[in-house]
PDB file with one MODEL, atoms N, CA, C and O in Angstrom:
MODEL        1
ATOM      1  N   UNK A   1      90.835 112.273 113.948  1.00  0.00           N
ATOM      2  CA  UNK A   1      91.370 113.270 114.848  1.00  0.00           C
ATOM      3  C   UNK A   1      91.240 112.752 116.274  1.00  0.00           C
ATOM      4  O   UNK A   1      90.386 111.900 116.519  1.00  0.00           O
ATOM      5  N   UNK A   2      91.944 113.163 117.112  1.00  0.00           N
ATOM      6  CA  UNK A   2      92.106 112.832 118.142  1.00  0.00           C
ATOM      7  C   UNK A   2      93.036 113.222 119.278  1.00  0.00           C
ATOM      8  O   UNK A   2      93.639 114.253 118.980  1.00  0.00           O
ATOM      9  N   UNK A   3      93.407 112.689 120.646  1.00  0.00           N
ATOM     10  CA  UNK A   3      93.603 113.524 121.618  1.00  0.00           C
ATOM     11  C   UNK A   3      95.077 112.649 121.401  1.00  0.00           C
ATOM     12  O   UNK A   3      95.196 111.431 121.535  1.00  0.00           O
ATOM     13  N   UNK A   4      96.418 113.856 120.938  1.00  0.00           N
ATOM     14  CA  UNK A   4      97.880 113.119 120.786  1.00  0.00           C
ATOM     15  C   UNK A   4      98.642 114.320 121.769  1.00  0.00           C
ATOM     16  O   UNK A   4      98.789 115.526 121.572  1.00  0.00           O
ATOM     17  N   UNK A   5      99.101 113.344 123.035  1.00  0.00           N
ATOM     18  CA  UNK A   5      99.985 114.249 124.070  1.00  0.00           C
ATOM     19  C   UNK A   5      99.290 115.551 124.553  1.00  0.00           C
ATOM     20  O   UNK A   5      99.820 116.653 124.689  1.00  0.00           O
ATOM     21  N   UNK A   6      97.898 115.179 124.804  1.00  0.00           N
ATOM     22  CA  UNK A   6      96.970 116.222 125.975  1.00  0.00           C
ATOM     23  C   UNK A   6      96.587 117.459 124.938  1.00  0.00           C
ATOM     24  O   UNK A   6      95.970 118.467 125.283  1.00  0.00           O
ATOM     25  N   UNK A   7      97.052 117.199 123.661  1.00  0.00           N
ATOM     26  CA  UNK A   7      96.717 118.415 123.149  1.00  0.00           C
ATOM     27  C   UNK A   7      95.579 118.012 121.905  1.00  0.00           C
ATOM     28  O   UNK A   7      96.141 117.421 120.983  1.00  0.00           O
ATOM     29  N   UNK A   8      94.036 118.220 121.685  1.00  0.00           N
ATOM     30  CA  UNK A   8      93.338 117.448 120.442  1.00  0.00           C
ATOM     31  C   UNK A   8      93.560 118.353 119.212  1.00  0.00           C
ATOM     32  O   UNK A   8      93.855 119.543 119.329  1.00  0.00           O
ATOM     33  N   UNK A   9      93.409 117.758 118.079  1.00  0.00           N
ATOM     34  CA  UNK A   9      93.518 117.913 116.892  1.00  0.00           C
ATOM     35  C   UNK A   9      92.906 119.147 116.952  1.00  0.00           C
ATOM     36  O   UNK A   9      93.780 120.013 116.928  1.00  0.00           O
ATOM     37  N   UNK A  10      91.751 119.639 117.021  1.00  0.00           N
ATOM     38  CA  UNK A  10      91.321 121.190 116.660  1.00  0.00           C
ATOM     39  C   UNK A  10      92.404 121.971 117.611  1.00  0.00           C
ATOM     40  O   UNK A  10      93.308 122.526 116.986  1.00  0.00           O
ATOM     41  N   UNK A  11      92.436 122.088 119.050  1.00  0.00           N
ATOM     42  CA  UNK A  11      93.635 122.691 119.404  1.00  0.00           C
ATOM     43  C   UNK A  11      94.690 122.806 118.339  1.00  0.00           C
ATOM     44  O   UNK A  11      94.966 123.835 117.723  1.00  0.00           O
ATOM     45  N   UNK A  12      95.180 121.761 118.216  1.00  0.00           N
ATOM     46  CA  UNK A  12      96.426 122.003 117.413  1.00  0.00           C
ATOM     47  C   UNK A  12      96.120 122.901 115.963  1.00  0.00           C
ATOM     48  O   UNK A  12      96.655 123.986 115.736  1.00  0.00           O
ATOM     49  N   UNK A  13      95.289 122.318 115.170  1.00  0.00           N
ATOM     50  CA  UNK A  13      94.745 122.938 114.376  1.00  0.00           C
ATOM     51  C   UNK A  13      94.418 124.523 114.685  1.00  0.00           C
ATOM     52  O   UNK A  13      94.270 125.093 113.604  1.00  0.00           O
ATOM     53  N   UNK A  14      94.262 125.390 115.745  1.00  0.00           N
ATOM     54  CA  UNK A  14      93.787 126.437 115.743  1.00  0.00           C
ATOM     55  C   UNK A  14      94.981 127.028 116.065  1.00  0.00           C
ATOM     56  O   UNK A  14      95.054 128.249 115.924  1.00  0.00           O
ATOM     57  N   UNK A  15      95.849 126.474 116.433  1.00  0.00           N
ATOM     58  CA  UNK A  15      97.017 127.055 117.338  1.00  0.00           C
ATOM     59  C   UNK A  15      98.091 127.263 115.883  1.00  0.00           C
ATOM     60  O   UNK A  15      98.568 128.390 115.757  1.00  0.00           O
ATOM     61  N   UNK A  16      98.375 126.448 115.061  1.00  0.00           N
ATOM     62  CA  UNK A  16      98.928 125.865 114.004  1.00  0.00           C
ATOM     63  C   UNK A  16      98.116 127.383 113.127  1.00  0.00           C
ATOM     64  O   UNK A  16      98.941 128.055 112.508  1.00  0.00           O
ATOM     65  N   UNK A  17      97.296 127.673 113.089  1.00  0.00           N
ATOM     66  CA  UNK A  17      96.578 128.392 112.047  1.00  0.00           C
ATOM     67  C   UNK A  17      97.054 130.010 111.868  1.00  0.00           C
ATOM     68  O   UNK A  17      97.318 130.709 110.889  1.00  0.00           O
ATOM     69  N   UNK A  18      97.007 130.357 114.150  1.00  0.00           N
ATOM     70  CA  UNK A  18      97.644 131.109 114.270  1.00  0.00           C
ATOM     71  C   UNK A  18      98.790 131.732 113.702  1.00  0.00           C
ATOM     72  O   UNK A  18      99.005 132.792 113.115  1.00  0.00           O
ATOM     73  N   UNK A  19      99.510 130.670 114.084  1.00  0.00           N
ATOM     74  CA  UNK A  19     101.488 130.735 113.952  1.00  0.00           C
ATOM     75  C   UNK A  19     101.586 131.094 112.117  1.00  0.00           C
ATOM     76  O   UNK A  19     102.348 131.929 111.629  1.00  0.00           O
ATOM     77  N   UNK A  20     100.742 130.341 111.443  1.00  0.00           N
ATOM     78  CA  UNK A  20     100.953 130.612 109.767  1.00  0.00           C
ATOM     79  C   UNK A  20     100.515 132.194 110.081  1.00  0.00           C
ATOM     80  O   UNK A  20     101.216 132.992 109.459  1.00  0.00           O
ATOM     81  N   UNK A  21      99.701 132.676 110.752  1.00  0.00           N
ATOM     82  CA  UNK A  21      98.602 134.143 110.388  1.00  0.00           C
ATOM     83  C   UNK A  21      99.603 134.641 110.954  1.00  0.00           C
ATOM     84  O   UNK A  21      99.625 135.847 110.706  1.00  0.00           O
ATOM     85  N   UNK A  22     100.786 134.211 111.847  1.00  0.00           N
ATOM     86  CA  UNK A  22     101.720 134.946 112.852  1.00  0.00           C
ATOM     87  C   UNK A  22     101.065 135.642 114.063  1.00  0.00           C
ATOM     88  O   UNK A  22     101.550 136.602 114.662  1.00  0.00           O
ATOM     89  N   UNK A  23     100.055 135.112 114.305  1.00  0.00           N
ATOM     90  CA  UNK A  23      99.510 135.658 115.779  1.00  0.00           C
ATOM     91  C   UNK A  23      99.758 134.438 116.705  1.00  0.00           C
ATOM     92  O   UNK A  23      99.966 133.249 116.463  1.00  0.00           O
ATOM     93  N   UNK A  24      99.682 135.007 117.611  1.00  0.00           N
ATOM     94  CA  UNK A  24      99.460 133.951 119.143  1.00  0.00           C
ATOM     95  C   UNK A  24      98.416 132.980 118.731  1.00  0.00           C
ATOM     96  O   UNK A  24      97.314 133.014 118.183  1.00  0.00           O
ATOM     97  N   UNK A  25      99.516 131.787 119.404  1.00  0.00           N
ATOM     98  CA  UNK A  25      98.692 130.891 119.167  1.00  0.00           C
ATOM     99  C   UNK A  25      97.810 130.302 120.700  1.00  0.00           C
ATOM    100  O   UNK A  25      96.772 129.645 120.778  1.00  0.00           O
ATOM    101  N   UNK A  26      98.718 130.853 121.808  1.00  0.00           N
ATOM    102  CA  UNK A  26      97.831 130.667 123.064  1.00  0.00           C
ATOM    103  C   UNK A  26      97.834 129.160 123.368  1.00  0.00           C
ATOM    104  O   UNK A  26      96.923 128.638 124.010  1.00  0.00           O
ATOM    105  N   UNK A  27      98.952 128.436 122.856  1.00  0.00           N
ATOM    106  CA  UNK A  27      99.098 127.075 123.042  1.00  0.00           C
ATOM    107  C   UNK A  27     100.549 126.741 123.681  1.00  0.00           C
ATOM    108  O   UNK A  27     101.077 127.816 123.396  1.00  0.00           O
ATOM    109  N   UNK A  28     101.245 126.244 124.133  1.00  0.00           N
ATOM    110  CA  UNK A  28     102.169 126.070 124.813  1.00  0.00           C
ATOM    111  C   UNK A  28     102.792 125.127 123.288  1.00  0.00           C
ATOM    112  O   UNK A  28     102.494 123.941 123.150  1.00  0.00           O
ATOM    113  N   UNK A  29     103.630 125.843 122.289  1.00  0.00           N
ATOM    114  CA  UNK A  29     104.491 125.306 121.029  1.00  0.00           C
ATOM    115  C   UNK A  29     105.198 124.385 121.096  1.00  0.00           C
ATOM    116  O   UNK A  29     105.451 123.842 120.020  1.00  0.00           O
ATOM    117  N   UNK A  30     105.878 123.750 122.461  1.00  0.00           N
ATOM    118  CA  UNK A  30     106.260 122.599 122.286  1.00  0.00           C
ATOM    119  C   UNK A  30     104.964 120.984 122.788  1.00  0.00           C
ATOM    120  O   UNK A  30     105.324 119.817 122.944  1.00  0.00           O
ATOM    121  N   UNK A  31     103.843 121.414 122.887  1.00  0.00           N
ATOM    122  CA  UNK A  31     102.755 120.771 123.250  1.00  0.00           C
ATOM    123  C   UNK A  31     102.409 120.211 121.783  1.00  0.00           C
ATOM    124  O   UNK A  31     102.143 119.054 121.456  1.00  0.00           O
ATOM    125  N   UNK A  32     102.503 121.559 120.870  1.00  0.00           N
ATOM    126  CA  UNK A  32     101.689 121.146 119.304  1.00  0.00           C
ATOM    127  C   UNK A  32     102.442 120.750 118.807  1.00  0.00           C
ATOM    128  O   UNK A  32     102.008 119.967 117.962  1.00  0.00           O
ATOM    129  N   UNK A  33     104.134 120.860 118.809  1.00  0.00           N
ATOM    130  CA  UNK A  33     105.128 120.238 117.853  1.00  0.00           C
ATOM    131  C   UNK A  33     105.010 118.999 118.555  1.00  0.00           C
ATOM    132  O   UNK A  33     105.338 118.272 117.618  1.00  0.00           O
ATOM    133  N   UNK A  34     104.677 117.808 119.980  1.00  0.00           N
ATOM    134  CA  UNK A  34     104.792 116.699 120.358  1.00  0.00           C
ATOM    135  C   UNK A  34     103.650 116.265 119.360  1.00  0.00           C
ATOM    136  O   UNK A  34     103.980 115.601 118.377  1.00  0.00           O
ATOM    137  N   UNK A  35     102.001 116.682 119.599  1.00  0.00           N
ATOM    138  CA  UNK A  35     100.959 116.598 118.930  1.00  0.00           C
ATOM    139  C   UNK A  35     101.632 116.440 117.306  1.00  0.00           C
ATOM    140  O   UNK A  35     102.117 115.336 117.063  1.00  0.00           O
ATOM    141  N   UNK A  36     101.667 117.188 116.514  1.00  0.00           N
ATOM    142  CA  UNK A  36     102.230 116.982 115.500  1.00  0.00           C
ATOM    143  C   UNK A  36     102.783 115.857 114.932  1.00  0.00           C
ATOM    144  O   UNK A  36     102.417 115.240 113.931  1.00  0.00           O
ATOM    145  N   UNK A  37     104.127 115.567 116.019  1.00  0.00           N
ATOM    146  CA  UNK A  37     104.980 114.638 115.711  1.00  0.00           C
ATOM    147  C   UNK A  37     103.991 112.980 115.944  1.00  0.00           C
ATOM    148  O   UNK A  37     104.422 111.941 115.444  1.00  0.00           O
ATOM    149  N   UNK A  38     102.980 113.003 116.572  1.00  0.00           N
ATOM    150  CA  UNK A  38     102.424 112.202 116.534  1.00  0.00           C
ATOM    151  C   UNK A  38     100.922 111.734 116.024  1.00  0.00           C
ATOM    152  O   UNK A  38     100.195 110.747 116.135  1.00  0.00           O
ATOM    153  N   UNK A  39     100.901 112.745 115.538  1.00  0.00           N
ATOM    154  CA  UNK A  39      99.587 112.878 114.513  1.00  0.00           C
ATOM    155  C   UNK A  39      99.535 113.038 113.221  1.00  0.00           C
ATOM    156  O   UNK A  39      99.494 114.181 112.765  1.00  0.00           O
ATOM    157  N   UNK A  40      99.524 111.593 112.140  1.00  0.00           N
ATOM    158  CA  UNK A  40      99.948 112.227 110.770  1.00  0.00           C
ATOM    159  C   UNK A  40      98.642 112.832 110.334  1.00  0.00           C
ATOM    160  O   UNK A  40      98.763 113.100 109.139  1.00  0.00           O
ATOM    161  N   UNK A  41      97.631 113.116 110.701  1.00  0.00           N
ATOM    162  CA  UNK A  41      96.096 113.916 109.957  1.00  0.00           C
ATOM    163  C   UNK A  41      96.501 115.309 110.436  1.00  0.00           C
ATOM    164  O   UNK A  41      96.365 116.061 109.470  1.00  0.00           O
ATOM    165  N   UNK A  42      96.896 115.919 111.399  1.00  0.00           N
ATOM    166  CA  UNK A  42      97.373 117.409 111.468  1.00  0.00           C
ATOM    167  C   UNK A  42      98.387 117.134 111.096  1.00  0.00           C
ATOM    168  O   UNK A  42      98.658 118.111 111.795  1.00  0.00           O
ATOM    169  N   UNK A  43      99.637 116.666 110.539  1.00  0.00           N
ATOM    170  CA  UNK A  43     101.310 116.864 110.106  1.00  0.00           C
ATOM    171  C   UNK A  43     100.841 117.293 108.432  1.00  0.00           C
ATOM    172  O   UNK A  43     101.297 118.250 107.807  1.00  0.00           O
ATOM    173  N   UNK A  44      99.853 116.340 107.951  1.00  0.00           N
ATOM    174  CA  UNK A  44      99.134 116.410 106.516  1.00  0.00           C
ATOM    175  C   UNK A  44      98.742 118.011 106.737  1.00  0.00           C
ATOM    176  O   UNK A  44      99.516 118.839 106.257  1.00  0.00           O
ATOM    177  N   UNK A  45      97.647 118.435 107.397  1.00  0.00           N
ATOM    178  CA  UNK A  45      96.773 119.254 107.444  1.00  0.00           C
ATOM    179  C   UNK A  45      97.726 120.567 107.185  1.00  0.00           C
ATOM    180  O   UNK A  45      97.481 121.364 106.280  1.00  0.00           O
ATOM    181  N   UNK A  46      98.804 120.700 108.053  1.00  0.00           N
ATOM    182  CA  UNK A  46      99.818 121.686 108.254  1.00  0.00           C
ATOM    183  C   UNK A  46     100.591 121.977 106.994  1.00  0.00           C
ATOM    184  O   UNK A  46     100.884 123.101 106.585  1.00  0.00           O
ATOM    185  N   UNK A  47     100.905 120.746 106.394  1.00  0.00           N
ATOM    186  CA  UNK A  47     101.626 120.553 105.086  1.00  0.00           C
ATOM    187  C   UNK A  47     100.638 121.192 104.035  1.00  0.00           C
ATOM    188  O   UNK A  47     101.048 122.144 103.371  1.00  0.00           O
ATOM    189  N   UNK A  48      99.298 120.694 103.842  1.00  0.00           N
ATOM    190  CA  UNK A  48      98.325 121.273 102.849  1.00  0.00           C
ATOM    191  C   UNK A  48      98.135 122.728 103.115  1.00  0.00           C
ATOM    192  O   UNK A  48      97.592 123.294 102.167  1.00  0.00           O
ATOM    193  N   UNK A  49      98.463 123.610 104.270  1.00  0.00           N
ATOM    194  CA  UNK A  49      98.446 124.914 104.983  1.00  0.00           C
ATOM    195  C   UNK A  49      99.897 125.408 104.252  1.00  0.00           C
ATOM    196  O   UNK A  49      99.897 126.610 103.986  1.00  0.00           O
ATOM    197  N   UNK A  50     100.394 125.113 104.104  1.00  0.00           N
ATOM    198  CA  UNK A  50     101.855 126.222 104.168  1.00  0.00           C
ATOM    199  C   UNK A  50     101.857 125.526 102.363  1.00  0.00           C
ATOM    200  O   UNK A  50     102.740 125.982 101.637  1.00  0.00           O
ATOM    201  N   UNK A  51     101.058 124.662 101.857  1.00  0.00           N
ATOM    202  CA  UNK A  51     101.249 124.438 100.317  1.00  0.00           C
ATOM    203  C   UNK A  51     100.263 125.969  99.832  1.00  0.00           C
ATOM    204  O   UNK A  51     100.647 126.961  99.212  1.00  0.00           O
ATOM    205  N   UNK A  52      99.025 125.674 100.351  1.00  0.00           N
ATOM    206  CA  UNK A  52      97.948 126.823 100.050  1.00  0.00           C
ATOM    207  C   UNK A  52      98.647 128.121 100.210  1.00  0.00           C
ATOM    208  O   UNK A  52      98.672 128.988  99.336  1.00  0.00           O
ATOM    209  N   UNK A  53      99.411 128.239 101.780  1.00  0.00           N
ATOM    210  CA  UNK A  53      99.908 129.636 101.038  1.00  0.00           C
ATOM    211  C   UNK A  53     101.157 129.788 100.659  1.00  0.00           C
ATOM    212  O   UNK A  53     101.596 130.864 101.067  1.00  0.00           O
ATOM    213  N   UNK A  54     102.060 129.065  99.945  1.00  0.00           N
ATOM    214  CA  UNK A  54     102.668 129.332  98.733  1.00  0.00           C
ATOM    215  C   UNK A  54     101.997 129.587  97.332  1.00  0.00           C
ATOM    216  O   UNK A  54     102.470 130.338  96.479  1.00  0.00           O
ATOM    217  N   UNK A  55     101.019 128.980  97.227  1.00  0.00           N
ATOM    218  CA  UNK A  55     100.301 129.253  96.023  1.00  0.00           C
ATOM    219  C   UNK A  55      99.764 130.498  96.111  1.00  0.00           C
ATOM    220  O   UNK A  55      99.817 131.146  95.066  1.00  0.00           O
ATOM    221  N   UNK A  56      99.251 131.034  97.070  1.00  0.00           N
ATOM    222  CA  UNK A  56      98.383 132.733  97.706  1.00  0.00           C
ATOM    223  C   UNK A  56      99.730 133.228  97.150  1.00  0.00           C
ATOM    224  O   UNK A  56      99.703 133.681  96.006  1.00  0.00           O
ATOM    225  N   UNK A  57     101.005 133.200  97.861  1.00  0.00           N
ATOM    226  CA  UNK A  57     102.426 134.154  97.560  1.00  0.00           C
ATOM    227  C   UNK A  57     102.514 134.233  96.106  1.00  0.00           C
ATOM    228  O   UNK A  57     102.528 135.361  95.613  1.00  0.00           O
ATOM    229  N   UNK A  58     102.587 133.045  95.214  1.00  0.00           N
ATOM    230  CA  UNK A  58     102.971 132.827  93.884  1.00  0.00           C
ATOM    231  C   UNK A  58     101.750 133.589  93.024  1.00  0.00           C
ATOM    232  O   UNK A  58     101.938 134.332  92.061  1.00  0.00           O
ATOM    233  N   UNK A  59     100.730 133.302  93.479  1.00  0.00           N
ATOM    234  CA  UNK A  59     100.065 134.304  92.330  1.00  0.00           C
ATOM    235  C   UNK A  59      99.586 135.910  93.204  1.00  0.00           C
ATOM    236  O   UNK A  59      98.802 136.710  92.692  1.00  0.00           O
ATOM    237  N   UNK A  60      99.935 136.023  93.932  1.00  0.00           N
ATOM    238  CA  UNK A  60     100.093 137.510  94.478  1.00  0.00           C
ATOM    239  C   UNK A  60      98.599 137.644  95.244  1.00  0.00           C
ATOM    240  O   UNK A  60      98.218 138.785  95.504  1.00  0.00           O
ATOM    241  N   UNK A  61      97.610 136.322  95.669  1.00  0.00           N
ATOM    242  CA  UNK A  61      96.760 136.544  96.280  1.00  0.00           C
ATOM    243  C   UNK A  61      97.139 136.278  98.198  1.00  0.00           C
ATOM    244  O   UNK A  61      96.369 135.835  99.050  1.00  0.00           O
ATOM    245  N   UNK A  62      98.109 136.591  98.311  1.00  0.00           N
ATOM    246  CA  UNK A  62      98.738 136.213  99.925  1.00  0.00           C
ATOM    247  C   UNK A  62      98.751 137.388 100.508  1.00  0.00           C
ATOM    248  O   UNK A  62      98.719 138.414  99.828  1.00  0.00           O
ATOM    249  N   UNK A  63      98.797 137.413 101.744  1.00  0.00           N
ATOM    250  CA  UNK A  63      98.961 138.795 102.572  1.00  0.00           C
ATOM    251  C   UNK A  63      99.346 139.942 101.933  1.00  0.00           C
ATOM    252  O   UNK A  63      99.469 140.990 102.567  1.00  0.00           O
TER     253      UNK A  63
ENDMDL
END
């Protein structure tokens, strides 16, 4: 992890966590999509996030 386009990996990570929960993420969104685009350990992380909750949707343990 590390610091990609002023924004570090837990930032992104918390901001990213938000946006799935649909709350504010309090991050400036085109900051975390640059971060993103240049970070494959959060692009992974995000991907394993939106896999987990398809599986929550599919067996009816999701929001």
């Amino acid at each position: 992890m590390g610091d990609h386009g002023r924004v570090m990996c837990e930032e992104c990570r918390t901001a990213l966590s938000a946006e799935i929960d649909g709350e504010a993420t309090g991050r400036d969104a085109r900051a975390v999509r640059r971060h993103l685009s240049e970070c494959a350990g959060c692009a992974r992380w995000l991907d394993a996030c939106w896999a987990l909750e398809g599986l929550l949707d599919a067996t009816g343990g999701g929001r």
